[in-house]
C-alpha positions as CSV (number, residue, x, y, z in Angstrom):
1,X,103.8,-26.6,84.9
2,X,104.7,-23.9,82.3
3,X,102.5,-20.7,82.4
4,X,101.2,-19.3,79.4
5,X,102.2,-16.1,78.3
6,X,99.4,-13.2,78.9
7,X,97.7,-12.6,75.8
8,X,97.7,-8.5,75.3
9,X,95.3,-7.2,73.1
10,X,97.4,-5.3,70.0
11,X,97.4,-1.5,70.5
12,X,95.4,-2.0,73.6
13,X,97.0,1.0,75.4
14,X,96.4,2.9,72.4
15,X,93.4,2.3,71.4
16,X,92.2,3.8,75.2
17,X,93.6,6.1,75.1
18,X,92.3,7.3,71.6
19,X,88.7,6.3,73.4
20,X,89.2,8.5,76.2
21,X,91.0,11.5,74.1
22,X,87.9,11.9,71.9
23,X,85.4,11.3,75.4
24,X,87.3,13.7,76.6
25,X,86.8,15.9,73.6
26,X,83.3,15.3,72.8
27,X,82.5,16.6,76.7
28,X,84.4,19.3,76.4
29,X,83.4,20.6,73.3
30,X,79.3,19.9,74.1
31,X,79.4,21.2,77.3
32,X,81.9,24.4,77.0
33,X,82.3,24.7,73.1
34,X,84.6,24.7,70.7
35,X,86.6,28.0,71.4
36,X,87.3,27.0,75.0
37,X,88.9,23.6,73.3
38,X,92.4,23.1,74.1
39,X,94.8,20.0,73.6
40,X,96.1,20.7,77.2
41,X,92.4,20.1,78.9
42,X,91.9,17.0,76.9
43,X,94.6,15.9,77.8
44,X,93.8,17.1,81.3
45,X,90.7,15.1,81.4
46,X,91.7,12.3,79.2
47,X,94.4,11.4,81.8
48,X,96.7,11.5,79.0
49,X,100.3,13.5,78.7
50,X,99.5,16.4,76.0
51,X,102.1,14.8,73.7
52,X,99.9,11.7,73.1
53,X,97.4,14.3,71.8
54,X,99.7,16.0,69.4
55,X,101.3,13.2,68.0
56,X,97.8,11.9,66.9
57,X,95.9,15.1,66.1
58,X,98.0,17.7,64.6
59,X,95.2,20.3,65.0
60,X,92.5,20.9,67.4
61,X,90.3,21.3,64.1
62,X,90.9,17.7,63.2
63,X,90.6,16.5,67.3
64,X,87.0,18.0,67.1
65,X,86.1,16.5,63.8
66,X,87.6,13.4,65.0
67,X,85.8,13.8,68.4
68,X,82.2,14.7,67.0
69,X,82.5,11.7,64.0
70,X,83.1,9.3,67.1
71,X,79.8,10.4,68.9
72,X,77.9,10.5,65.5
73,X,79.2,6.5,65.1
74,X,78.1,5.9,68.9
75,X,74.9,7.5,68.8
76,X,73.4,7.3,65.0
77,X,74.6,3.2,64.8
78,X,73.6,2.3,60.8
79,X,70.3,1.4,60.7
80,X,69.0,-2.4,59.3
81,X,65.7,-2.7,59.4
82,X,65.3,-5.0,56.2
83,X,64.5,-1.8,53.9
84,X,65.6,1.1,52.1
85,X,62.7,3.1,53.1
86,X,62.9,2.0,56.7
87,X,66.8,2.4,56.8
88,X,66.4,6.1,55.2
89,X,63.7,7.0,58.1
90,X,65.8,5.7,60.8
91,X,69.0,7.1,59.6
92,X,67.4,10.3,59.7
93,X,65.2,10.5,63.0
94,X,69.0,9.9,64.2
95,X,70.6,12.6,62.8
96,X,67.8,14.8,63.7
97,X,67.9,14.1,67.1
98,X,71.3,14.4,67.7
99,X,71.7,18.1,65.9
100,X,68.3,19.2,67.5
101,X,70.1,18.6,70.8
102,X,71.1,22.7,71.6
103,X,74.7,21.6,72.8
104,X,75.7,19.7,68.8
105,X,73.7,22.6,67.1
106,X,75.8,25.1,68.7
107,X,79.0,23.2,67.8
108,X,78.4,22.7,64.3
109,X,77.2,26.2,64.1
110,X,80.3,27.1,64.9
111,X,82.7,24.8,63.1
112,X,80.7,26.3,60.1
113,X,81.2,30.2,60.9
114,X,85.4,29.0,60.3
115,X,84.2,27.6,56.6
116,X,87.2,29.7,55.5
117,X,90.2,28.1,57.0
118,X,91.7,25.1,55.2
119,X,92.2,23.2,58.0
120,X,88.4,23.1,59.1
121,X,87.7,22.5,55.7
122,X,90.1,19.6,55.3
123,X,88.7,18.6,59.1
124,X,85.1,18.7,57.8
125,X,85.6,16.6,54.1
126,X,86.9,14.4,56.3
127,X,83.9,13.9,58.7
128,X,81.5,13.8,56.0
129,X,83.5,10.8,54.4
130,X,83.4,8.8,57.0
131,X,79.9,10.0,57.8
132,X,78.6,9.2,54.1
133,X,80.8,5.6,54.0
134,X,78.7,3.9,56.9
135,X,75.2,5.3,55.0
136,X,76.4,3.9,51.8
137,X,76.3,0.6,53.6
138,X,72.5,1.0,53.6
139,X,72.2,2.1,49.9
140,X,74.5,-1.0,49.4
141,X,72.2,-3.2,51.2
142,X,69.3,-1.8,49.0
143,X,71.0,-3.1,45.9
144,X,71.8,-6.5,47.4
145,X,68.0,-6.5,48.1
146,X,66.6,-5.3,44.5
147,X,65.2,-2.6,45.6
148,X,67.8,-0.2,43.9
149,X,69.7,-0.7,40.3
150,X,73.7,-1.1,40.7
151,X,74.6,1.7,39.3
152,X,72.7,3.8,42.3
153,X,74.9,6.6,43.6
154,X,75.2,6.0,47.5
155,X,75.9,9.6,48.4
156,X,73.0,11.2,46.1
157,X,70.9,9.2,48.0
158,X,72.0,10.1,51.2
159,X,72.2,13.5,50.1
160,X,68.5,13.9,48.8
161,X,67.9,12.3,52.5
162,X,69.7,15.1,54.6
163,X,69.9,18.2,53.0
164,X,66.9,19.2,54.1
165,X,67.6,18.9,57.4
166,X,70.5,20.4,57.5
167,X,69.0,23.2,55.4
168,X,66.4,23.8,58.1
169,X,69.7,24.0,60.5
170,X,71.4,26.1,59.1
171,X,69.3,28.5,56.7
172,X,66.0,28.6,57.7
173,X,65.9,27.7,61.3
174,X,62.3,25.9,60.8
175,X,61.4,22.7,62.9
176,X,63.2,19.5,62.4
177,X,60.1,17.4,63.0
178,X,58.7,14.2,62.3
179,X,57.0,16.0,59.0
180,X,60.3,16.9,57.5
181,X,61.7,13.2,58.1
182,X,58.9,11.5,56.2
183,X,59.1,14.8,53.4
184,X,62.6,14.1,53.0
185,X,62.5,10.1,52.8
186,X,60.1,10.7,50.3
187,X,62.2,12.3,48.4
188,X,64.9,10.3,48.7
189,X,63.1,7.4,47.3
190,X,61.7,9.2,44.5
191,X,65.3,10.2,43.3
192,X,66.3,9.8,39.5
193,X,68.6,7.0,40.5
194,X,65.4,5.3,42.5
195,X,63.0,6.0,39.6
196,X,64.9,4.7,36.9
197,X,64.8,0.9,39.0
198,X,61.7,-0.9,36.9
199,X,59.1,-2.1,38.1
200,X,56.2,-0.9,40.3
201,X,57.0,-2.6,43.7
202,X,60.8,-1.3,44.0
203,X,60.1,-0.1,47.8
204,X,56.8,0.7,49.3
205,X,55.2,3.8,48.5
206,X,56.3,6.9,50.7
207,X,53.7,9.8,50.8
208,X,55.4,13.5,50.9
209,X,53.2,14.9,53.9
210,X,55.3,18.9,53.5
């Protein structure tokens, strides 16, 4: 009786490894921040030789950003919760609960005080693209559904949505409660995109309580 060959899942290997580089990473960089960050304690703690990390992540800068999109994918899963409104609020009780937690505030605090070096900024354009892709599914969703035109810009939207908190976080310092998330769903669907849509039941009404 002939055996059958083992059926190996493609990059496999790789693909752990990248898991438990950026598990690695994430820890690290919650628990210690990000100046105590290096490629040879990932690697440490990944189990992984410190040339798999290199030859991936040519920065530290771009290991974190890769690191903290990762968690932000885990942990703020796209809402669908069969509306735009309900989408918007879930979407955003998620990201306010993960940058209330004092461990991710302190880290993007201070991925923001290196705003002037290009690689952090390159790091961070990249985060937020990925970040603003998986919302636009929910805008995207919206359309499907009638309950936004087609010409609705996605990342206005999300924008409008969670600027305010992240004003709060990094301005103001003022609570990130449950009176800012309905404030700033509000606004969201009351955007110039979401008011030009006709007709009186577009999405059910949202009441600004801030």
């Amino acid at each position: 009786m002939t055996e059958k060959p083992v059926q190996r899942r493609p990059g496999g290997r790789t693909a752990r490894n990248r898991e438990n580089v950026l598990r690695a990473t994430a820890d690290l960089l919650l628990s210690e921040g990000y100046e105590q960050l290096t490629f040879a304690r990932v690697a440490a703690a990944a189990d992984v030789a410190e040339t798999t990390v290199y030859r991936r992540w040519p920065s530290k800068v771009h290991l974190a950003a890769d690191a903290l999109s990762e968690l932000a994918r885990v942990e703020n899963p796209i809402p669908d919760t069969g509306t735009l409104e309900g989408d918007l609020r879930e979407l955003l009780s998620q990201v306010v609960a993960l940058i209330e937690r004092p461990e991710v505030r302190r880290v993007i605090l201070t991925v923001v005080s290196l705003a002037g070096d290009a690689e952090v900024v390159r790091a961070k354009e990249v985060f937020w693209e990925a970040r603003f892709a998986g919302a636009a599914t929910i805008v995207s969703r919206a359309v499907e559904r009638g309950e936004l035109p087609s010409d609705t810009d996605p990342y206005e939207v999300i924008e409008d949505l969670a600027a305010p908190a992240y004003f709060r976080l990094l301005v103001t310092g003022r609570p990130l409660d449950s009176r800012l998330v309905e404030r700033s769903v509000a606004l969201a669907l009351n955007g110039p995109n979401i008011r030009s849509m006709p007709g009186p039941d577009r999405h059910t009404s949202a009441s600004i309580h801030g």
